[in-house]
Steps between C-alpha positions, in 0.01 A plus 500: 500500500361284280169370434378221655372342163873502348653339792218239494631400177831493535438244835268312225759489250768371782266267542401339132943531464517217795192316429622435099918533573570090492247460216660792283847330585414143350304687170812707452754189561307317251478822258104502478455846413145431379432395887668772674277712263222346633597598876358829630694830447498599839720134573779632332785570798555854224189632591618589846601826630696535851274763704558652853326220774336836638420750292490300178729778310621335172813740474805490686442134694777401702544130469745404803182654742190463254405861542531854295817740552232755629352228802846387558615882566188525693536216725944531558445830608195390737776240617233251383760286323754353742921498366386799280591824520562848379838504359745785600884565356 
């Protein structure tokens, strides 16, 4: 699990990467490089890491569900997550 400080900043960051995305558009469009250094860091869509909606587990995010492989195994073999299940050949 991690702590609640580190997901708190990635939410901010999410945040700062919407608030800044149509102005960082125009400044790149019009190459003003000495503008988009003016921007903060934490704007740039780069800075972003996918993390598990639950747990907030950096590794091993599964995009199509927006959760880790160790939730997802979790919560398909609770039957949490309907059309999935354990596979068998």
């Amino acid at each position: 699990m991690a702590r609640e400080g580190v997901k708190a900043r990635e939410v901010k960051r999410q945040r700062l990467v919407a608030k800044y995305a149509d102005k960082r558009a125009e400044l790149k469009a019009a190459g003003d490089y000495e503008g988009l250094d003016k921007l903060p860091k934490n704007s740039s869509a780069v800075r972003l890491h996918n993390r598990c909606k639950l747990t907030g587990r950096p590794r091993g995010y599964m995009r199509t569900f927006g959760i880790s492989r160790v939730t997802f195994r979790e919560m398909a073999l609770a039957g949490k997550i309907p059309g999935v299940r354990k596979a068998s050949w």
